[in-house]
N, C-alpha and C positions, 0 to 999 in steps of 0.2 A: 714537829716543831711546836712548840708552845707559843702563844701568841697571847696577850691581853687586846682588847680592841677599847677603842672611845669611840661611839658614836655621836650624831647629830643630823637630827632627822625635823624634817616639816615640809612645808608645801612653798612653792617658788613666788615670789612676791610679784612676778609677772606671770601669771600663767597660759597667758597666748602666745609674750615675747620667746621666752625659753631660751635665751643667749646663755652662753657660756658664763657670763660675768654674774648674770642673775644671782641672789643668794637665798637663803633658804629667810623664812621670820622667824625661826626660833621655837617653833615645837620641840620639846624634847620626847623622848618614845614613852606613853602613858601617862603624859600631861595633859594639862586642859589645851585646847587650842590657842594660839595667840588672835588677837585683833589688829586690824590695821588702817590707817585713815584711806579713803578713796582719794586720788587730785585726780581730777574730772580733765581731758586730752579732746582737741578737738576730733571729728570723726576723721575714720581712718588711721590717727595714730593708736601705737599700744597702750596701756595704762601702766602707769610706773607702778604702782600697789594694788592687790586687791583687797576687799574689806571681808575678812573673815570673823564673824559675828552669829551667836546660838548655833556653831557649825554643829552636825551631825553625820555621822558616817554611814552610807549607802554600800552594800555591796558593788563592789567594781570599783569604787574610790582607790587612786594610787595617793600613795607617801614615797617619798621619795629620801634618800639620807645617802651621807657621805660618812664616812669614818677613816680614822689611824690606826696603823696597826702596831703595836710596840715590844720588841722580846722581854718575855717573861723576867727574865734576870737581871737583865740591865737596865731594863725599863728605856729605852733608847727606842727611836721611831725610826721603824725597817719598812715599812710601806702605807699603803691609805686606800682608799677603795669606796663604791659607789654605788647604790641599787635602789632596787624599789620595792615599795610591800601594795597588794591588793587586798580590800577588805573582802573578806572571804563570809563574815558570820558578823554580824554589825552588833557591835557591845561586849563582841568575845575574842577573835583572833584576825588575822589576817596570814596570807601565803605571801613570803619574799624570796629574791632573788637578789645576789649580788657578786661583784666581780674584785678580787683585789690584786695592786701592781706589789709586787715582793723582789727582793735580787733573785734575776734569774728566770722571771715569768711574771705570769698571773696564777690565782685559782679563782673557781666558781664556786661558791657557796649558795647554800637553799636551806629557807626553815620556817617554821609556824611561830607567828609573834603573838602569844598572847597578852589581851591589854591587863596593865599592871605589874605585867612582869618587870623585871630590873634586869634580868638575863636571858638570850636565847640560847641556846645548841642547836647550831647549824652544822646538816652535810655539806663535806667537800664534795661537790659532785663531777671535779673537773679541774684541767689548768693545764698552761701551757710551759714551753721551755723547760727548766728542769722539774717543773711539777705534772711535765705530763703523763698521766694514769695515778694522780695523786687523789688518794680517797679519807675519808676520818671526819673527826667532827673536828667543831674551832668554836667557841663560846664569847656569846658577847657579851659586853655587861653596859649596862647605859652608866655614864658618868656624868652629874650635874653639875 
């Protein structure tokens, strides 16, 4: 199967809370970080925003992204999917992981993000229902 993907990736504007509704601030994959204003919660509650400013990537840092998956021909939206990258080499790559819903299953993709790039090639390393023992690459492309 051929797939186009759009991603959208950054870091969770609550990052204690981690609710479902949370949304991402809008890093895209090899852009500068975004900034965010801090509103200050009395103790014990969680912080609506965190203020991301001169951020810097440490190994073991997660990114986190969601994406759509869309057939190559039609360009029509046939699933979506969710994962995380860890910074592996700080200024150079990171190691991800991600899962995507398709008719019919999931698969599990894996790949090395390096920064700058526009594109990955990720292995299928997995998937379930009719993608189970589904193996091959699937390329992403970041779309602005």
């Amino acid at each position: 199967m051929k797939a186009g993907v759009s991603v959208t990736a950054g870091v969770p504007n609550r990052a204690w809370g981690m609710h479902d509704h949370d949304t991402l601030c809008g890093v895209d994959l090899g852009a500068q970080p975004c900034e965010r204003p801090v509103t200050y919660r009395p103790a014990g509650d969680f912080a609506d925003q965190v203020t991301i400013s001169n951020f810097v990537y440490t190994p073991g840092d997660m990114t986190i992204l969601r994406f759509s998956v869309f057939q190559a021909r039609s360009g029509r939206r046939i699933g979506a999917g969710h994962g995380y990258c860890v910074r592996t080499d700080v200024g150079r790559a990171s190691t991800c992981t991600a899962n995507s819903s398709l008719p019919g299953g999931r698969i599990v993709l894996q790949w090395e993000a390096h920064d700058g790039d526009r594109a990955f090639r990720a292995a299928i390393i997995g998937g379930t229902g009719r993608y189970v023992g589904q193996t091959g690459e699937l390329t992403f492309r970041v779309v602005s």
